[in-house]
C-alpha positions as CSV (number, residue, x, y, z in Angstrom):
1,X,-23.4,-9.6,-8.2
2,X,-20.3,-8.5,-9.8
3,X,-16.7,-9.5,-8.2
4,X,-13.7,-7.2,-8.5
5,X,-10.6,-8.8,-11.0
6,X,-7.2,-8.1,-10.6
7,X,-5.4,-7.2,-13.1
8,X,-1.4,-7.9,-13.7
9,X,1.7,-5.7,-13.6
10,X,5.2,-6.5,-14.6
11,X,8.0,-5.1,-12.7
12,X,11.9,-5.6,-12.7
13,X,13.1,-6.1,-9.2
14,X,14.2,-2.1,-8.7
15,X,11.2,-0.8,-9.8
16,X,9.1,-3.3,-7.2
17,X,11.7,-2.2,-4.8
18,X,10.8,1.8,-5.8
19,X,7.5,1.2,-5.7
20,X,7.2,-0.8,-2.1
21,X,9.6,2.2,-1.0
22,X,7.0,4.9,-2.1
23,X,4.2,3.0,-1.2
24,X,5.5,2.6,2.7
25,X,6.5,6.1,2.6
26,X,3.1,7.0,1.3
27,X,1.4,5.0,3.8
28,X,3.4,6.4,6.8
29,X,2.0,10.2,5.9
30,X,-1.6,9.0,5.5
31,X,-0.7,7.0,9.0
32,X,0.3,10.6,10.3
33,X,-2.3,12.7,8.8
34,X,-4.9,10.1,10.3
35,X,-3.8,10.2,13.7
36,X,-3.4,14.3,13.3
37,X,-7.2,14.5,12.3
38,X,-8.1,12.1,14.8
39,X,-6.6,14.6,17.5
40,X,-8.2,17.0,15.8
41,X,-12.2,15.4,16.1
42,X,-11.8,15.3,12.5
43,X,-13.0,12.5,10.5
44,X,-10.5,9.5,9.9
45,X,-12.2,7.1,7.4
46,X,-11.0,8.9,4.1
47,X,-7.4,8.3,5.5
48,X,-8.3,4.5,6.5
49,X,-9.8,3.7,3.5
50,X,-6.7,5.0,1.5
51,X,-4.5,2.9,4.0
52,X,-6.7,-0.2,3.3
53,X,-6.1,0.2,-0.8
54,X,-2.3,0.9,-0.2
55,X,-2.3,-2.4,2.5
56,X,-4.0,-4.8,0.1
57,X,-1.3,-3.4,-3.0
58,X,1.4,-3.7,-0.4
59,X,0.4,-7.8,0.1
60,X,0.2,-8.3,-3.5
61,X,4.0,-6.5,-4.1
62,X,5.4,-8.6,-1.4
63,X,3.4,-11.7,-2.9
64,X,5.3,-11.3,-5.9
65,X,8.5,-10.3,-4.5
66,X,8.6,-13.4,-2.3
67,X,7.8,-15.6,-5.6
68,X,10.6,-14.2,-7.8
69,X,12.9,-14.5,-4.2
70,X,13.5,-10.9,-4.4
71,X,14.3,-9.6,-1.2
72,X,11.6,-7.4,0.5
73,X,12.8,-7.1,3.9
């Protein structure tokens, strides 16, 4: 069985502070457009699933924020 790697990226402290901006934001609107289709008797796992992905970058940017002793509130 094959594991997944991770691979690296190299960001300055305003664009990890960009990127955990737009990443929250985008979050919040899958957040919204699950709870909408849940209302709705729609399906929610596409929306969780997304959520998940964005979650486990999310603990990786605040992994290296906290290591470089950016601020990440």
């Amino acid at each position: 069985m094959r594991t997944a790697s991770s691979g690296r990226i190299r960001l300055d402290q305003n664009q990890a502070t960009f990127l955990l901006e737009a990443l929250n934001e985008n979050r919040h609107r899958l957040v919204i457009r699950r709870a909408s289709a849940k209302a709705n008797g729609e399906g929610t796992y596409s929306f969780q699933r997304a959520i998940d992905r964005i979650d486990g970058i999310l603990g990786e940017l605040h992994r290296t924020m906290e290591e470089m002793g950016w601020p990440h509130g």
